[in-house]
N, C-alpha and C positions, 0 to 999 in steps of 0.2 A: 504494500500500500504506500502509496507516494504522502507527501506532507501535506499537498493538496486536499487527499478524501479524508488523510489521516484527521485532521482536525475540520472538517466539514462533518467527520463522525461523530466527534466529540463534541461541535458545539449544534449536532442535532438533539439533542436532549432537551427537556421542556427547565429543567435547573441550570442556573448562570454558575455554569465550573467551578469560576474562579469567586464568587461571589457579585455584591452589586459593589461592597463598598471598595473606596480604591485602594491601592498599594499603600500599606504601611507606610512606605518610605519615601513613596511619592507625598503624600499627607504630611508628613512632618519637613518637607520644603516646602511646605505653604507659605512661609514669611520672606522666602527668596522669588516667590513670583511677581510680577510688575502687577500693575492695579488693574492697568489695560495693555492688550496684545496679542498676536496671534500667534496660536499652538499648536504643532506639528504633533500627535501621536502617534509611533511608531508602531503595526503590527496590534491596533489597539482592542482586536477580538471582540469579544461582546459589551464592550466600550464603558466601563467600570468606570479604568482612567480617563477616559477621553470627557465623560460626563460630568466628575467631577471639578476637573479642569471649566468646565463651560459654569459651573456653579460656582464658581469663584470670580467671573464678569470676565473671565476669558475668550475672544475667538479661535472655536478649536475647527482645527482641521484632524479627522479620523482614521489611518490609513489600516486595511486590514485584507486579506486574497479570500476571507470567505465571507460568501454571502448569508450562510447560516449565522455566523458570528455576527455579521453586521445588522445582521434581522432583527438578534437581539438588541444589539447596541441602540438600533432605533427605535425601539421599544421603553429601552432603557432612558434614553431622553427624555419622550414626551413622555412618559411615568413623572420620571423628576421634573418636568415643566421647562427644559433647557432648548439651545439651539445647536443642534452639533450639524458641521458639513460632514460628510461622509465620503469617500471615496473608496471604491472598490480596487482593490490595485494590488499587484505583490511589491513588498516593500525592497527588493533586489534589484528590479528592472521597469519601476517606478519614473519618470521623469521629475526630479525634486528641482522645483521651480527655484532661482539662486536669491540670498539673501531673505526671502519672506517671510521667516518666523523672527518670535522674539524667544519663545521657548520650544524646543525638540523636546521631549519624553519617549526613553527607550525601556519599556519596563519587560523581563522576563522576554523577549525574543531572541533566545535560545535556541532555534531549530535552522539556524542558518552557518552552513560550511565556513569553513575560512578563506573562501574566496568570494561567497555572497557576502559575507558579514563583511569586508575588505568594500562590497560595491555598497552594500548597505549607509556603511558608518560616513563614505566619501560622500554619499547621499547626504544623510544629514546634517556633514561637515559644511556642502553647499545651500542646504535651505536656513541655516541656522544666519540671521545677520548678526553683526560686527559686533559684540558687545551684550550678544543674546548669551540665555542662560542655556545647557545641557543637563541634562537628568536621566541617569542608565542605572538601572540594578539588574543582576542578574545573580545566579547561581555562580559559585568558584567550584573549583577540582572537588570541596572536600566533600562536596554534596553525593557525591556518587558513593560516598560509605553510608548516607542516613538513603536515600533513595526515595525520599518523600517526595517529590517531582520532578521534572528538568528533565534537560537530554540525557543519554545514556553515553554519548560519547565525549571525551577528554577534551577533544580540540573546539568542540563547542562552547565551553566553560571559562566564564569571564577571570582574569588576576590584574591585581595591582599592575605587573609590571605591563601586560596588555594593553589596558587601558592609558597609563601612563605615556605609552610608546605610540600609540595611535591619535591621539590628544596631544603630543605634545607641544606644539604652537597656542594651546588653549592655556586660564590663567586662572589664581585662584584655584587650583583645582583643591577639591575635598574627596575625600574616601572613609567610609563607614564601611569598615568588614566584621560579619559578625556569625556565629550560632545562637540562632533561637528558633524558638517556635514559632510555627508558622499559621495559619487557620483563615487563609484565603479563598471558601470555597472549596469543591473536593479535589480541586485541582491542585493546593496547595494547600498540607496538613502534616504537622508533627515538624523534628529538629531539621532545620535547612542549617548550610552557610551560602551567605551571600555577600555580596559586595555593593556598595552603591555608591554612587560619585557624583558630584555637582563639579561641573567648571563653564567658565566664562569663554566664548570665541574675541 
């Protein structure tokens, strides 16, 4: 099964996976977001983050390859009374429009090679503008011993020095790497580690 059905599988279910409420981690950068601007969601599934983001007086742009997840996602809106644009698209081979956001969010998009993820990150490298803020968590290596979610292969899995090396012209940058518990939905449950990183383009 390609990645495509794989997760068209997953977000056919009448339950939102991952839950409704957003990322932990994205939630506690609430105090580094602008008052007004517009937001890049990367890969944003059943649109948890992307909603919440637009309930904070955000312009969110949603980007996601399946239509089952985004069915949700729009559901998820007009539940919570928001405006999200949505765009159908894989976030690899995406056209990202240059300079347009003030904030990219890359939460948990995990299922991409290191040659997507290489097209990917260039991607949001160019829609992010000058001075915009960055936001990626993901799963690190240690995650493959607790196996509570995330890919199953090594080279998918986000590190310090990764991130560091592919960001390095960005500023400010911050990293929270941590083991905890997790309870995002059933998608995300029990001991993770993850990483998460803010930096400035």
């Amino acid at each position: 099964m390609g990645e495509f059905e794989r997760w068209e599988t997953r977000y056919s279910v009448p339950d939102y996976i991952f839950g409704k409420a957003p990322n932990y981690y994205l939630e506690a950068c609430k105090s580094l977001l602008p008052k007004s601007g517009k937001v890049l969601t990367i890969a944003d599934g059943e649109g948890r983050n992307g909603v919440w983001l637009a309930q904070q007086g955000l312009d969110v742009l949603s980007v996601d390859f399946s239509p089952a997840g985004q069915a949700k996602a729009k559901q998820l809106a007009k539940e919570q009374g928001v405006n999200v644009q949505f765009e159908l698209a894989d976030v690899h081979t995406w056209a990202y429009p240059n300079a347009a956001f003030d904030v990219v969010a890359e939460i948990f998009t995990q299922f991409s090679d290191p040659g997507d993820r290489a097209l990917k990150w260039a991607g949001m490298r160019k829609a992010l503008k000058s001075g915009g803020l960055l936001i990626v968590q993901g799963y690190t290596p240690k995650q493959l011993d607790y196996g509570t979610g995330g890919p199953k292969q090594l080279d998918h899995l986000y590190t310090r020095e990764m991130l560091e090396e592919e960001f390095a012209d960005f500023h400010d940058m911050k990293f929270v790497e941590e083991e905890l518990e997790m309870h995002e939905g059933t998608g995300h449950g029990g001991m993770s580690a993850v990483i998460g990183m803010t930096a400035y383009k």
